[in-house]
C-alpha positions as CSV (number, residue, x, y, z in Angstrom):
1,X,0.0,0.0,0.0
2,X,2.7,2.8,1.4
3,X,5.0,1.5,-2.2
4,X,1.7,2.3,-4.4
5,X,1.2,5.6,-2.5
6,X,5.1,6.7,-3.4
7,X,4.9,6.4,-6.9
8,X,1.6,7.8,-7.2
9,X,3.1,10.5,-5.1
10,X,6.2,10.7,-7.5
11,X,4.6,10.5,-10.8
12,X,2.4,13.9,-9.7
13,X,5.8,15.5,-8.6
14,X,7.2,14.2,-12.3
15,X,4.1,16.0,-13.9
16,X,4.3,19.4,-11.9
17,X,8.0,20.0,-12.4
18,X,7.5,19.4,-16.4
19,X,4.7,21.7,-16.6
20,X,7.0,24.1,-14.1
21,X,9.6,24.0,-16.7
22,X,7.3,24.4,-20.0
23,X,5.8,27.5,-18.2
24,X,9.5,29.4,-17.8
25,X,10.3,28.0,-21.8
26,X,7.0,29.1,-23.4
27,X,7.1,32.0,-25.5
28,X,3.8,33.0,-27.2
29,X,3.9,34.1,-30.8
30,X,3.5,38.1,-31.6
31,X,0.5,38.7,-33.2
32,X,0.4,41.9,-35.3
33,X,-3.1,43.8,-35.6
34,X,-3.2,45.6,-38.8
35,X,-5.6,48.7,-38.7
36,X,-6.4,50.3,-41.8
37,X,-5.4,54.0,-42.2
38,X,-9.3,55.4,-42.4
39,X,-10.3,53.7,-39.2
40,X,-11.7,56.1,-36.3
41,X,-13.8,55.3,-33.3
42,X,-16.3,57.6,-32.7
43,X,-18.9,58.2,-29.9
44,X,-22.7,58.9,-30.1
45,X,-24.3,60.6,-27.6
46,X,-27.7,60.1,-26.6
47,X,-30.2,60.9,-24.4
48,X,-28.9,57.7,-22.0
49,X,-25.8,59.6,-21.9
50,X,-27.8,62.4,-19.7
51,X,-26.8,63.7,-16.2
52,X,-29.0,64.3,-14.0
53,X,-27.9,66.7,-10.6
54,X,-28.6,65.7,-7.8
55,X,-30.4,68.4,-5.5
């Protein structure tokens, strides 16, 4: 039982230091977002953008 327990035990340690190791060696890919030069964000006001004092 205790011999079972150990390498259960040791096969979880095995698994958390590779995935320990791939974390520090993983480098993500750079994605480049290409906007095109007539692009604008614009805003709309409305009447739900109203403020209302408080009195």
């Amino acid at each position: 039982m205790k011999k079972k327990l150990v390498i259960e035990l040791m096969i979880y340690i095995v698994i958390v230091v590779i995935g320990i190791i791939m974390l520090f060696v993983y480098e993500p890919k750079e994605v480049k977002i290409i906007l095109p030069q007539d692009f604008q964000i614009e805003q709309e006001w409305g009447d739900k953008d109203a403020v209302i004092p408080i009195e």
